[in-house]
N, C-alpha and C positions, 0 to 999 in steps of 0.2 A: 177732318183728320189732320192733325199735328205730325209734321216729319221732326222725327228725334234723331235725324243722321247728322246731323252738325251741333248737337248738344251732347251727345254720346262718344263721338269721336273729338271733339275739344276738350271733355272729361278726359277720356283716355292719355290724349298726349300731353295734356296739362300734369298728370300724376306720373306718366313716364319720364316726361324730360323736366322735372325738376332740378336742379343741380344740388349736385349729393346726396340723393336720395338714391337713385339705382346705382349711376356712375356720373359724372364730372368731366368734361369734355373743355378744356385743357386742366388736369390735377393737379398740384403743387410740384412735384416732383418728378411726374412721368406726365408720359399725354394723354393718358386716361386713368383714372382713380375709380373701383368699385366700393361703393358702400362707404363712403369717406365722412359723409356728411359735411364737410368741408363746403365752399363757394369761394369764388371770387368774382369783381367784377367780368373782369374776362370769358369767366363760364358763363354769368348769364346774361352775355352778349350771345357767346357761341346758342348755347341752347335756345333763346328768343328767336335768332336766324334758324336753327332746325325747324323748332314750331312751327313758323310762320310759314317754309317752307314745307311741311309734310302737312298742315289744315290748309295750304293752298291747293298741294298735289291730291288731297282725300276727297276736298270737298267741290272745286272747280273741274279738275281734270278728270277725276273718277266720277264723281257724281254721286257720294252714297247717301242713299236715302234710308230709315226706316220709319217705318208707317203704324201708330198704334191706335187701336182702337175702332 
């Protein structure tokens, strides 16, 4: 049985925290930009630190698993 909770949830937050693709966490002009498509390096500092810390908090502290097959 292959667990797919740490390849489905790194999918997940790899397409969520893209920088400018949802939003952009610091933006050019304000502290958050929706839909800008924009980056800078700043942002994907900021967003690489989210990442890392939200597949820490999913996959260490929560524990998710799923199960196929």
């Amino acid at each position: 049985m292959a667990d797919w909770g740490p390849v489905i949830v790194a999918t997940v937050l790899f397409v969520v925290l893209t920088p400018g693709l949802l939003c952009t966490l610091p933006g050019r002009g304000r502290v958050a930009e929706f839909g800008s498509m924009h980056t800078s390096g700043l942002a994907i500092l900021v967003h690489a630190v989210l990442y890392f810390a939200l597949i820490t908090i999913f996959l260490i502290a929560i524990g998710i698993h799923v199960y196929a097959g």
